[in-house]
C-alpha positions as CSV (number, residue, x, y, z in Angstrom):
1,X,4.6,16.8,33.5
2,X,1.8,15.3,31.5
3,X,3.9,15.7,28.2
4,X,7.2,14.6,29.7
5,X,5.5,11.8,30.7
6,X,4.1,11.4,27.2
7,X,7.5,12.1,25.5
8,X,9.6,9.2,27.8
9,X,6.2,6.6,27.0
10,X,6.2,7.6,23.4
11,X,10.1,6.9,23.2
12,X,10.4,3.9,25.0
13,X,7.4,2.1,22.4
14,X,9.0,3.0,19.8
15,X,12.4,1.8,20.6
16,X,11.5,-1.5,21.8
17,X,8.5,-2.3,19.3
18,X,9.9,-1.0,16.0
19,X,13.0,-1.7,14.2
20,X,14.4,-1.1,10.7
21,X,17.4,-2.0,9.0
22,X,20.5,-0.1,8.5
23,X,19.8,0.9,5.3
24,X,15.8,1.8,4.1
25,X,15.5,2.4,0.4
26,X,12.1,4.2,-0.8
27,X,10.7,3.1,-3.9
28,X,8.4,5.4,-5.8
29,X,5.3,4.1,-8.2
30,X,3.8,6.3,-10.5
31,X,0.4,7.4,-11.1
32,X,-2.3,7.6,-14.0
33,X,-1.4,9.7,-17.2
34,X,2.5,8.8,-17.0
35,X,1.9,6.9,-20.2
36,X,4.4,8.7,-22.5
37,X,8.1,10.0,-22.8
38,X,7.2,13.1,-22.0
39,X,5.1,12.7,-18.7
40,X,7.3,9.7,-17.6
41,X,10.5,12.6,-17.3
42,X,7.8,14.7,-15.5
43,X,7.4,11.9,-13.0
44,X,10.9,11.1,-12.4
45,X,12.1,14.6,-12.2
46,X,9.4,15.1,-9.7
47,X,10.5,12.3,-7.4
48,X,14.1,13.6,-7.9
49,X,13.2,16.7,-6.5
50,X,10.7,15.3,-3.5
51,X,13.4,12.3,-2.5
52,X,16.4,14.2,-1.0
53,X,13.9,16.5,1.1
54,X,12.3,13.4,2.8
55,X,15.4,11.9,2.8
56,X,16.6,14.8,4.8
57,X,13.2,15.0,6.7
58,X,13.8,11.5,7.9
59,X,17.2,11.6,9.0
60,X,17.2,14.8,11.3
61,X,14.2,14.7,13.0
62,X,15.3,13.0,16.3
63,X,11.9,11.3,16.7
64,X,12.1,9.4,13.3
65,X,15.1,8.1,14.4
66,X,13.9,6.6,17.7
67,X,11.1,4.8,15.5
68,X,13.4,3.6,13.0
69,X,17.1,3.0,14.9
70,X,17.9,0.1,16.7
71,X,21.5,0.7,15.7
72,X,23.5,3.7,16.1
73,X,23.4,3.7,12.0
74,X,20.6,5.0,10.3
75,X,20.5,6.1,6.5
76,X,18.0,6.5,3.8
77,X,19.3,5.5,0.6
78,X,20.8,8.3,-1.4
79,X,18.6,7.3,-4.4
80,X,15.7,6.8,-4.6
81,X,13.8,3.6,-6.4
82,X,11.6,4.6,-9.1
83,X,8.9,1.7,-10.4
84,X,7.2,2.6,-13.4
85,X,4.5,1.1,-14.9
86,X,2.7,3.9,-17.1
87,X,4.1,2.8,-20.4
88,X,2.5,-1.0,-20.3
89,X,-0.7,0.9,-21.1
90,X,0.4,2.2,-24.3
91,X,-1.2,-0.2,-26.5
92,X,-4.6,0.2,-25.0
93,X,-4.7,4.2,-25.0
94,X,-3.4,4.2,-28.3
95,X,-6.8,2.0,-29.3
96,X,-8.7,4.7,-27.2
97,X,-7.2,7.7,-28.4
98,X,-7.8,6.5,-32.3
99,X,-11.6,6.3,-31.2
100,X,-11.5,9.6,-29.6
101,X,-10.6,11.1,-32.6
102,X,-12.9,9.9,-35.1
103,X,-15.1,11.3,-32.9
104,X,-13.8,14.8,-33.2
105,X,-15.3,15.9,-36.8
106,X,-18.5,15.4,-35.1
107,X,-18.3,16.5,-31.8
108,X,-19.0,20.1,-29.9
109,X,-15.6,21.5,-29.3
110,X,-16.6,21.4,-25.4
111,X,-17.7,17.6,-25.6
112,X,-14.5,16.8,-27.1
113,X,-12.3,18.0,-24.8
114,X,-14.3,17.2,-22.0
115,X,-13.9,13.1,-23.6
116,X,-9.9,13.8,-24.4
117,X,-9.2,15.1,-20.6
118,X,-11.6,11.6,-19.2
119,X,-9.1,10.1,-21.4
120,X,-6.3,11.0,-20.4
121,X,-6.7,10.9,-16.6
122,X,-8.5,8.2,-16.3
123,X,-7.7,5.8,-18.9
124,X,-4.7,4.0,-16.9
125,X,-6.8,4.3,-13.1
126,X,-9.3,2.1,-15.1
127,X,-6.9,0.2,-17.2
128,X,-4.7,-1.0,-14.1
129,X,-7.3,-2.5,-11.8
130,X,-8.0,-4.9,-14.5
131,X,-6.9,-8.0,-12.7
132,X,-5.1,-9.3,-16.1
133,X,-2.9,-5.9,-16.0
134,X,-2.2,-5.7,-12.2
135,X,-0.9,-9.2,-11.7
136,X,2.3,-8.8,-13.6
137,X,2.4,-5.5,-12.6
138,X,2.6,-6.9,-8.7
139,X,5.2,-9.6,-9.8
140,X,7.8,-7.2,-11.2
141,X,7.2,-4.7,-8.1
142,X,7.8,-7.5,-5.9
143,X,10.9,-8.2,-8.2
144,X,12.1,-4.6,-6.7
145,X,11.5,-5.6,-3.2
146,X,13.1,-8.5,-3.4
147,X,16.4,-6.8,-5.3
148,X,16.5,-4.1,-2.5
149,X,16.1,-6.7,0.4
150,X,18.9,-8.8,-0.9
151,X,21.0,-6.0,-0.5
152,X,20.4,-5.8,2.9
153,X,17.3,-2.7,2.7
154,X,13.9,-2.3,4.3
155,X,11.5,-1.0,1.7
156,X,8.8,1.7,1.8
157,X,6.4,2.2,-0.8
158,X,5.4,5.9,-2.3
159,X,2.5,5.4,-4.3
160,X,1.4,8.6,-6.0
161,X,-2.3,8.8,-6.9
162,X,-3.3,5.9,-9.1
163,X,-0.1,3.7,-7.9
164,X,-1.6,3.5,-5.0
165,X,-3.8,0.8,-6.0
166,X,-0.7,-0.8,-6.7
167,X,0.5,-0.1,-3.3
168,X,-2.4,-2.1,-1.6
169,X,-2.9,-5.0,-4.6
170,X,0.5,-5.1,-3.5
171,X,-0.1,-6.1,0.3
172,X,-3.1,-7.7,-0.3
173,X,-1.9,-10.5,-3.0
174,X,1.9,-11.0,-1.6
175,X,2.2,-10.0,2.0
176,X,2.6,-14.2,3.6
177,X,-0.6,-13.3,6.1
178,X,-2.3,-16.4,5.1
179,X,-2.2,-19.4,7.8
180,X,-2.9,-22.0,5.8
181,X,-5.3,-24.4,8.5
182,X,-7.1,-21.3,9.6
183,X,-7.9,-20.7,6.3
184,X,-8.9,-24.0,4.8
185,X,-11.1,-24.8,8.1
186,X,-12.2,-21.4,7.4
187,X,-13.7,-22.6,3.5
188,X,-15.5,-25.8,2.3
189,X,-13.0,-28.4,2.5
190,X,-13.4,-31.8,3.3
191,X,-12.5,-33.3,7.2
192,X,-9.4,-35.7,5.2
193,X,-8.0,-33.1,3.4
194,X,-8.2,-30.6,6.7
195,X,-6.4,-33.6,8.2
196,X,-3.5,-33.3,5.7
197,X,-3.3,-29.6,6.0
198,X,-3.0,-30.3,9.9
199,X,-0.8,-33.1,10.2
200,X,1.6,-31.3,6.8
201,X,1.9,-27.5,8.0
202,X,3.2,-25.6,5.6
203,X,4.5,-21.7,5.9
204,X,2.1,-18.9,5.8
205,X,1.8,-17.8,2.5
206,X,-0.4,-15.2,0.3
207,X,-2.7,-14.8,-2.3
208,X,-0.3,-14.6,-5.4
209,X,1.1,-18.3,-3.9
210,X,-2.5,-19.8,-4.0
211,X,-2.8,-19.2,-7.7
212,X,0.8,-20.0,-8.6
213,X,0.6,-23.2,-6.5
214,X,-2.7,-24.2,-8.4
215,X,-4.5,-24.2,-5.7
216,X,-7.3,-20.9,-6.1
217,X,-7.9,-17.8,-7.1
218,X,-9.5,-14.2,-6.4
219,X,-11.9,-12.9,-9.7
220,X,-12.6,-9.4,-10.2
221,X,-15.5,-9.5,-8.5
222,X,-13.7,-10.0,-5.8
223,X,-14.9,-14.1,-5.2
224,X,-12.4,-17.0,-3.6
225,X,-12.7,-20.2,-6.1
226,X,-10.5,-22.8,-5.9
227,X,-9.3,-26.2,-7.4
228,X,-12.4,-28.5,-7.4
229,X,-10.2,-31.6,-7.6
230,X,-9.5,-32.8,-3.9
231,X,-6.7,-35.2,-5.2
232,X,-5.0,-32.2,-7.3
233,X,-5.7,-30.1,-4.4
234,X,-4.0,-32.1,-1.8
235,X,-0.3,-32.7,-4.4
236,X,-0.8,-29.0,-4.4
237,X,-0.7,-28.1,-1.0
238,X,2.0,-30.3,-0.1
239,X,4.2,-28.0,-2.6
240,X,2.9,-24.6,-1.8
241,X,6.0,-23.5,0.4
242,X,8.0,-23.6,-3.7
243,X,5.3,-21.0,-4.6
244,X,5.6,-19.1,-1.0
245,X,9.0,-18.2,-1.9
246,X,8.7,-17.5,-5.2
247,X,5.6,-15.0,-5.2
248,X,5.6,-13.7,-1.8
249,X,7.2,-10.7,-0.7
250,X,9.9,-11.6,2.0
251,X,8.8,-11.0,5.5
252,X,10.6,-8.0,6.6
253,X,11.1,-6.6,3.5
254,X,8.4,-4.2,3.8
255,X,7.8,-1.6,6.1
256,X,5.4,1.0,4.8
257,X,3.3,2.4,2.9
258,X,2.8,5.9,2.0
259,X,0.3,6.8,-0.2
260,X,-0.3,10.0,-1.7
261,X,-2.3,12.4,-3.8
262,X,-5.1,9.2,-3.1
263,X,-8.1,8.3,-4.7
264,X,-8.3,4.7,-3.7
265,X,-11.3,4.3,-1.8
266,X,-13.3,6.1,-5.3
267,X,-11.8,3.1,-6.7
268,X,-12.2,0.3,-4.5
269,X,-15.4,1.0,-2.5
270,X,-16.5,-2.0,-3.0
271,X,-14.5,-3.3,-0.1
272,X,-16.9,-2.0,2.2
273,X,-18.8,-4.4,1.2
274,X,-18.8,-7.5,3.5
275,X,-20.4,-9.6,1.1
276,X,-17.0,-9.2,-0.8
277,X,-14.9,-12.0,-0.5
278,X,-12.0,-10.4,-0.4
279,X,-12.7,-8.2,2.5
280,X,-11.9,-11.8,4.5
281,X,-7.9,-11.7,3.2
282,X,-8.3,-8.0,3.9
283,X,-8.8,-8.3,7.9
284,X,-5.8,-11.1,7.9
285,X,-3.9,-8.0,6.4
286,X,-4.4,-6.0,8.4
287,X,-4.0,-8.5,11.4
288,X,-0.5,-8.6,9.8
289,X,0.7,-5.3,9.3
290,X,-0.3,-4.1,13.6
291,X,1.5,-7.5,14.4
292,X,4.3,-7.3,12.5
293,X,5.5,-3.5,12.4
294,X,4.1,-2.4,9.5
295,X,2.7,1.0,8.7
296,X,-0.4,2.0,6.1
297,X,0.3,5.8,5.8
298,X,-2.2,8.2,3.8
299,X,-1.0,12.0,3.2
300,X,-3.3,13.7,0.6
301,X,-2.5,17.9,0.5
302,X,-6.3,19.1,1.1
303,X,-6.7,20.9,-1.9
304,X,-6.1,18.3,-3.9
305,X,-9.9,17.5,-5.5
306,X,-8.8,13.6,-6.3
307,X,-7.5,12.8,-3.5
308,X,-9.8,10.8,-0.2
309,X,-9.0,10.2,3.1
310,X,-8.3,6.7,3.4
311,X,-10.5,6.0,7.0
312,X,-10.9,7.3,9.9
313,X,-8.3,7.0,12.1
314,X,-8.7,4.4,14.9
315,X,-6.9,2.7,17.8
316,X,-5.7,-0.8,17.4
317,X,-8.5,-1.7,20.0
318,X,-11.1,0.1,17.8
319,X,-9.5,-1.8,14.7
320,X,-10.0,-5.2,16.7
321,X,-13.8,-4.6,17.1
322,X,-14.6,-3.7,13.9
323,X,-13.0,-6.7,12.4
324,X,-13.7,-9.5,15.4
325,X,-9.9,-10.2,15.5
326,X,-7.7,-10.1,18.8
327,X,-4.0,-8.5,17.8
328,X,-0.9,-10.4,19.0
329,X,1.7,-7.7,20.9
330,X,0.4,-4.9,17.9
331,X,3.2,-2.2,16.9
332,X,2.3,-1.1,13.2
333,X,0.0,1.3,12.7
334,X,-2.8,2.7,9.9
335,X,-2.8,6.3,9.7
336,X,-4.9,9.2,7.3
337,X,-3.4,12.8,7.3
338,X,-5.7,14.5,4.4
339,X,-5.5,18.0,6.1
340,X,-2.1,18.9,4.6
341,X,-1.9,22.4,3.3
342,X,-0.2,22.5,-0.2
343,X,-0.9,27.2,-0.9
344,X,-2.0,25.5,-4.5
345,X,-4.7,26.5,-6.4
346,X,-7.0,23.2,-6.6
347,X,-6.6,22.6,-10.3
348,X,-3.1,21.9,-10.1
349,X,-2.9,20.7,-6.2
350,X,-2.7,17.0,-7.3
351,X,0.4,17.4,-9.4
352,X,1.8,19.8,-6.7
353,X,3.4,17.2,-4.4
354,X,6.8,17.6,-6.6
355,X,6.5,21.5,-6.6
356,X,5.4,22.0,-3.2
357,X,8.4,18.9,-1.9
358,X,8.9,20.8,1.4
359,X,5.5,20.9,2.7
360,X,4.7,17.4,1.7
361,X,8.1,16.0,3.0
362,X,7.5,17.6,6.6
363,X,3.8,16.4,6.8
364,X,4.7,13.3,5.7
365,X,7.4,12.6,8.9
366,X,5.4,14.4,10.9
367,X,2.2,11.8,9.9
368,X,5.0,8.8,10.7
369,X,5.1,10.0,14.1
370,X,1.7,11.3,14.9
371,X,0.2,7.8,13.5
372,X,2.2,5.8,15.7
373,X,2.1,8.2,18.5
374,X,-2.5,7.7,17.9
375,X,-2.1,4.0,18.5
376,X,0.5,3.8,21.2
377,X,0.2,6.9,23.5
378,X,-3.2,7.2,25.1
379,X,-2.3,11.0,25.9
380,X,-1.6,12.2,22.7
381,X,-5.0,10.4,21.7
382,X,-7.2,11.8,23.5
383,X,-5.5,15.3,23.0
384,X,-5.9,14.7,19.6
385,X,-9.8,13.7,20.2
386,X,-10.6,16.9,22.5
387,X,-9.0,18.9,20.1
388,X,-11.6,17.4,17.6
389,X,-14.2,17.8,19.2
């Protein structure tokens, strides 16, 4: 009875709290060492291979489709959307590569390979989170979005090991989670120019609007500084609704994440951090993403020696608490499934994803439901948590 029970609540949540359009298109971003010809075929034959088995995945599991229909049409696109950004590092590894091999008349043989394999996998994961790289790299994926969206498709985001730094840059600088007198009464502003921003409310906007509009930006080390001249400031703020449009991703366009084969949090541990700055836009995120539908997937095969569960998995309420925020009718969800059994050796699990498509494709539907399913349905929680115990 219990699961019956579980199975009607489960269904009912999902049909009334999530919708997605007709049409969903998938748009896969590459990961480090796809910085050549050869390795950039590698990647696109992979997602060639992995796309029609998720595509499949998705459309005939019946609970997928209560999650995602809202009509009686439901389709993944029959292509998938590949964004690659591997090549713009070229120039840099080319500079790299010249150094590493003056170095080879003089090193051990086991030093030098040791140095060309750092290289190689870890030249572009290092190279992309440079803030001056990233930025365009976030304006031409939000290019994609917005392409797909006017077409009348939802987009989810595959980011594959290093591209997922991409995925969350991504959300972080252009998702419109930003209310605009929260945050300036929120910062060191002056009581007449928080009376402007009150009496002139402008749309929420995001982080990639605040520098195009003039008005601040984030450094690299991760610090909010903004436009020290209050007359400046105000002409920009009055015209930040141009720079919404332009930079922001359209709300609605986005409807997941899935990221995969992950290392972000060896990357960006610094957002644990709350002396970081940042970690201020990144509760507003996340604010967004349980109000508005969204869902923050992470499916690493277990095997797989780069790849790091993103978090613990939490309820909404437990998500609340830890960032002193109240959620507004939640229905998105953030979800880690890092258990996923690739039957790889370790030292090729995290370029296995492609070879081992059916595995990954299953645990990767099977994590959209189970995620939502750990928010939303207070059975299948705590069955989950006895079963863990």
């Amino acid at each position: 009875m219990n699961k019956i029970l579980s199975g009607i609540f489960l269904s009912l949540l999902l049909l009334q709290n999530v919708c997605f359009a007709s049409d969903i298109s998938f748009v896969y971003i590459n990961g480090s060492n796809n910085n050549n010809e050869k390795m950039k075929n590698w990647f696109e034959k992979g997602v060639h291979k992995l796309h029609p088995e998720i595509k499949e995945q998705f459309e005939q599991n019946e609970q997928i489709k209560q999650l995602m229909l809202k009509t009686e049409h439901f389709e993944i696109a029959e292509d998938p959307v590949i964004f690659f950004w591997g090549d713009k590092s070229k120039n840099d590894l080319d500079f790299v590569n010249k150094r590493l091999d003056m170095s080879k008349d003089f090193s051990p043989t086991v030093a030098f390979q040791v140095r060309r394999l750092l290289t190689q996998y870890m030249h572009d994961a290092i190279w992309v989170q440079k803030s001056q790289h990233m930025k365009p790299i976030v304006a031409n994926l939000n290019e994609t979005v917005k392409e797909e969206f006017k077409k009348g498709n939802e987009v989810v985001l595959y980011g594959y090991s290093a591209g997922t730094f991409i995925t969350y840059e991504y959300l972080l600088n252009t998702l419109p989670y930003i209310n605009l007198e929260e945050f300036f009464n929120a910062i060191k502003t002056t009581d007449e120019f928080k009376k402007i921003v009150r009496e002139n409310p402008r749309k929420d906007t995001c982080i990639a609007a605040l520098a195009d509009a003039q008005i601040g930006v984030v450094t690299s080390g991760g610090k909010l500084v903004f436009n020290p001249s209050e007359e400046s400031l105000e002409g920009h703020y009055l015209d930040i609704d141009k720079s919404t449009e332009k930079v922001c991703s359209p709300k609605g366009a986005v409807k997941g994440i899935v990221n995969f084969a992950s290392p972000l949090v060896l990357f960006y541990s610094d957002l644990a951090d709350e002396d970081y700055e940042v970690t201020y836009f990144n509760k507003y995120m996340l604010k967004y993403l349980m109000e508005n539908g969204l869902f923050f997937l992470t499916v690493n095969f277990r095997e797989d020696p780069i790849a790091f569960p993103s978090s613990n998995n939490l309820t909404f309420e437990e998500m609340e608490k830890i960032i002193g925020m109240k959620f507004s009718d939640p229905k998105g969800f953030v979800y880690d499934n890092s258990s996923v059994w690739s039957w790889r050796p370790f030292f090729i699990a995290h370029t296995s994803y492609w070879s081992a498509c059916k595995q990954f494709s299953k645990a990767v539907t099977e994590s959209v439901i189970n995620g939502y399913r750990y928010q939303y349905d207070s059975l299948y929680r705590q069955k989950m948590l006895d079963e863990n115990k």
